[in-house]
N, C-alpha and C positions, 0 to 999 in steps of 0.2 A: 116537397118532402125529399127532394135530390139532397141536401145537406143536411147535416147534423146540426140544432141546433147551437147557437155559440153564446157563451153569457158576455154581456156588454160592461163597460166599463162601470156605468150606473146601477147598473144590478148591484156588482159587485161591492161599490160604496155603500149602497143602504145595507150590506151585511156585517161592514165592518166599524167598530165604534170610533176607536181613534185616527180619524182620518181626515189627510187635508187635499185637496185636486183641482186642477183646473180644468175647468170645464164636465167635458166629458173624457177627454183625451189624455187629460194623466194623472195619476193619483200616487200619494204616499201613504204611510201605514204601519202603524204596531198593530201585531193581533198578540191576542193572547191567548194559554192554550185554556184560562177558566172561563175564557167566552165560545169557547166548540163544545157543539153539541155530541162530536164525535171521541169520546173519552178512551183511555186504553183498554178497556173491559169492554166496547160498543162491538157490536156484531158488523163487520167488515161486509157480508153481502148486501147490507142497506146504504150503505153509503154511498152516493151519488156520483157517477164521475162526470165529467166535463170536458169542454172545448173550451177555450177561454178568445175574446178575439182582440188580440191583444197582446204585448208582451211582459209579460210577470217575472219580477226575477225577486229572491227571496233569502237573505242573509238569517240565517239561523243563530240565536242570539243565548239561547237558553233550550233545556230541554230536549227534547228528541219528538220524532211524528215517522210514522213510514206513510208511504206514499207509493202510489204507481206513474208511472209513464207511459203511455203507451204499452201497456197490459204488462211491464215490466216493472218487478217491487225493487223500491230502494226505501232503506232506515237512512235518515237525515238527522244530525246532531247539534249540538254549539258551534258554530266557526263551519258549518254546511253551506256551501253559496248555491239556490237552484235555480236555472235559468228555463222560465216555459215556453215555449213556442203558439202562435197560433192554432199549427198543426200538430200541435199535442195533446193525447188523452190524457186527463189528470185526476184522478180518483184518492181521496183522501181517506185513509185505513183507520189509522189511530194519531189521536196528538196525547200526548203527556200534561198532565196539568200544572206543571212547570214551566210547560213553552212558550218560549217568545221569537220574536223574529220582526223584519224590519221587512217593509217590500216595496216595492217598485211597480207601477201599471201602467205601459204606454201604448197608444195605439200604434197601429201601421203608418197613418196617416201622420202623427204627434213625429214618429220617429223618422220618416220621409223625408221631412220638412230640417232636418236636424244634419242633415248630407245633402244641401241643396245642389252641390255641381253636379250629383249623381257620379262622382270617379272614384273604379274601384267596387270596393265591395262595401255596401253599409255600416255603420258602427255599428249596428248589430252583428253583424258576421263577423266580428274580430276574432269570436269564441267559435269554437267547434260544439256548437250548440245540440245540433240533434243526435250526438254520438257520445255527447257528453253531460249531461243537462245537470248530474249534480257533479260538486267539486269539492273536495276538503282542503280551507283554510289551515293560514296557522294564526293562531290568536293576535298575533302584531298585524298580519293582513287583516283577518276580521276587524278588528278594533279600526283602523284606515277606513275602509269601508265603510264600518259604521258610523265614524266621524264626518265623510263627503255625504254617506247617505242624509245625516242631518242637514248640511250643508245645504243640499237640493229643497229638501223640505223649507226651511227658512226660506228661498228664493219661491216656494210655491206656496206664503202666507201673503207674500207682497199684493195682495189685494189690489190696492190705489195706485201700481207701477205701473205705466203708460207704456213699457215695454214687456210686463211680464211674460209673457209666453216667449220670447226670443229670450228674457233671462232664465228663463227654467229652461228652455232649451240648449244654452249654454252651460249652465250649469250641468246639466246631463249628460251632452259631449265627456265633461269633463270625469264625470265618473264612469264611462265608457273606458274613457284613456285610463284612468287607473284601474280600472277592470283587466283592462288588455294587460298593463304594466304588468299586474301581478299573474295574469293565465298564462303571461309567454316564459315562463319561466317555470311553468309543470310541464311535464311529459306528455300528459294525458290531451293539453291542447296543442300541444307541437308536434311530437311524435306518434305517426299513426300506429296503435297497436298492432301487434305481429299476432294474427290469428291461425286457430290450426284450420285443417279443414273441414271438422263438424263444429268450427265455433263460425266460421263463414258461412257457410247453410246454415245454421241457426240467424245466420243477423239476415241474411236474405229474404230466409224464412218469414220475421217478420215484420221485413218491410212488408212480403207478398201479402201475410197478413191483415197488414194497416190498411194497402189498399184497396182488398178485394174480397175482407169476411163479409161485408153487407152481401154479398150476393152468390159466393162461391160458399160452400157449405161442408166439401169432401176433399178431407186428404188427400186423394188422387188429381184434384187440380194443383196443389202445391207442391206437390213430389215431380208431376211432369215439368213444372214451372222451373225447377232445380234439377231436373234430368237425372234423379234417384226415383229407386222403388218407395213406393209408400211405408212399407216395413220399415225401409232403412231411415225414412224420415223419421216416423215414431220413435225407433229404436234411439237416434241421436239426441232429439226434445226427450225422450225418457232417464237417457244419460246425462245430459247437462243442465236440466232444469227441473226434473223427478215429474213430468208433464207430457201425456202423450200427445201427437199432433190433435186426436180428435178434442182431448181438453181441451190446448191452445186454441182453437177455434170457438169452442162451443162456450169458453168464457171472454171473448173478444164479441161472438154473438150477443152475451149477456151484457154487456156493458153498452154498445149499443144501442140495444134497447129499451136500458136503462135509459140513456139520454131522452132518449125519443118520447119514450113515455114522460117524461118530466115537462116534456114541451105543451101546455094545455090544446093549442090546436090541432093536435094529431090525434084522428082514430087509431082506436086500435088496430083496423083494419089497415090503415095508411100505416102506422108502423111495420105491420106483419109484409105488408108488399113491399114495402122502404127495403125489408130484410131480406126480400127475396123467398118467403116461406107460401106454401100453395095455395095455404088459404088461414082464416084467422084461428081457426082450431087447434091447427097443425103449430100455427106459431104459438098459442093459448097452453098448450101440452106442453111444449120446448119449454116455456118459463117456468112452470108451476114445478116442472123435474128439480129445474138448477135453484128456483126461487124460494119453494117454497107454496108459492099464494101465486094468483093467478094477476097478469097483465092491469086490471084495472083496481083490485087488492093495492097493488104496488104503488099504482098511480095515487091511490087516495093516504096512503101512508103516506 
């Protein structure tokens, strides 16, 4: 119970209809938003987030969806490019039932193999990925995109190719390179944002966050961690994000446990200690506040 669990690349296939992949290691994909169960009228606290293990990246074709990253909301439109990390939480809010989108799923191992001298830094890391995960296109880029996106696809139906995995992985390189082609040429991946200094305690913030709600519970660990009073922490998460530290926390808990509980192997009890809470009550009380329904309530929905 040290990790969160991660959904695998096969999961992920049996959810989606139109879908082509090799193996286990990579897959292509239209979704669509009349096949989500998650509509723009769905209540947002039941929707599941995740770790995905893998990297997901997702050309927005139509439509609109918001989403979270890592406990942080973005609305993603037509011509939205989103790039997920393995070490991303990703919590899906609302799709619109006009949405479409193109996607991408490679493993670690799929994309390892794809930079074999190892020099440098991976095609993955061309983009400034985890500071930047969505990007807004302009329709001639989208359109590009979604022309090589097919491109790859084609190369991952060659079934009977005695080389296919080095052609898909070619192929893939190659929309990397136009990937980079068109990010080096935004701000947002070249130039590092000028931030002030309660927008830099807030990104610190929640790295400190990301890495330590499982088990750190009180704003007094985070405030020391950033060398402010707790006050003046809340006071800046209240100003820039309308969210006091103890929210930010207590819904980064919630999500959490969210995962955790979705995992069929974990007690309740192993989640409640996973989270660091004294005992199962104690964490049984914490849910039912923010949730609604109580820890195994959730689990059976």
């Amino acid at each position: 119970m040290e990790n969160l669990p991660l959904i695998e690349i096969a999961e992920l296939n049996e959810s989606i209809v139109d879908c082509d992949s090799f193996q286990n290691d990579f897959s292509i994909a239209d979704v669509d938003g009349k096949d989500s169960t998650i509509c723009e009228n769905a209540n947002p606290e039941y929707s599941t987030p995740m770790r995905l293990n893998a990297l997901l990246m997702v050309l927005v074709t139509n439509g609109s969806a918001k989403i979270n990253i890592d406990y942080i909301p973005y609305t993603i439109k037509t011509n939205s490019f989103i790039t997920i990390m393995p070490t991303h939480t990703i919590q899906l809010i609302t799709v619109s039932k006009d949405f479409k989108a193109r996607i991408l799923v490679a493993s670690r191992a799929f994309l390892e193999e794809c930079n074999p001298n190892k020099k440098g830094a991976s095609m993955v890391h061309y983009m400034q990925i985890r500071k930047n995960p969505c990007s807004e296109l302009l329709p001639e880029e989208a359109r590009h995109l979604e022309d090589y996106i097919q491109y790859v696809r084609e190369k991952t139906k060659l079934r009977t190719h005695l080389f296919q995995k080095e052609v898909i992985q070619n192929a893939l390189i190659g929309f990397f390179l136009e990937l980079a082609n068109i990010f080096i040429g935004k701000k947002e991946h070249v130039t590092p944002p000028v931030l002030s200094r309660k927008e830099e305690l807030f990104e610190q913030f929640l790295q400190l966050l990301f890495e330590h709600c499982k088990e750190q519970h009180v704003v007094t660990f985070y405030a020391e961690k950033l060398f402010i009073t707790p006050q003046y922490l809340s006071l800046i998460l209240k100003e820039l994000t309308g969210k006091s530290a103890n929210k930010w926390i207590d819904d980064a808990l919630i999500i959490e446990a969210k995962m955790l509980l979705k995992a069929p192997q974990a007690t309740v009890q192993q989640v409640a200690d996973t989270l660091h809470f004294s005992d199962q009550s104690t964490f049984g009380k914490f849910f039912k506040k923010h949730m609604g329904i109580s820890p195994m309530e959730y689990r059976k929905s």
